[in-house]
N, C-alpha and C positions, 0 to 999 in steps of 0.2 A: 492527535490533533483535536480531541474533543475536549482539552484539559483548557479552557478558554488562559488560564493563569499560566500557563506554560507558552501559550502561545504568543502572549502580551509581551511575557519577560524574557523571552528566548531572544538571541543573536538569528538575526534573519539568515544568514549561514544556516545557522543547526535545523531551524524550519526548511529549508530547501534542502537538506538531508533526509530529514526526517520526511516531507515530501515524496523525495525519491526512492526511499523507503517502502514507502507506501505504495510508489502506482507501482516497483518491482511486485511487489505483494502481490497485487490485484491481478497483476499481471501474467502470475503463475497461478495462480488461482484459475483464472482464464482457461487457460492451458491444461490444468487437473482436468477442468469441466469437459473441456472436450474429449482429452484421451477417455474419461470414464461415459460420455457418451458414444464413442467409438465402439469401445467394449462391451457392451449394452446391445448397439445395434447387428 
């Protein structure tokens, strides 16, 4: 989402894929962070 040119020219569909893409990403990302602070502690 940082490609402003992609953003402009994309089908609002594919943005709201691309979107959801994204917050699953962050999402699991999330979820790394903790299990690796679990096993730490």
């Amino acid at each position: 989402m940082s490609n402003k040119n992609f953003v402009k020219n994309a089908p609002e569909k594919v943005i709201d894929i691309e979107m959801k893409k994204k917050s699953d990403a962050m999402a699991k990302i999330d979820l790394l962070r903790q299990s690796i602070k679990k096993l730490r502690s």
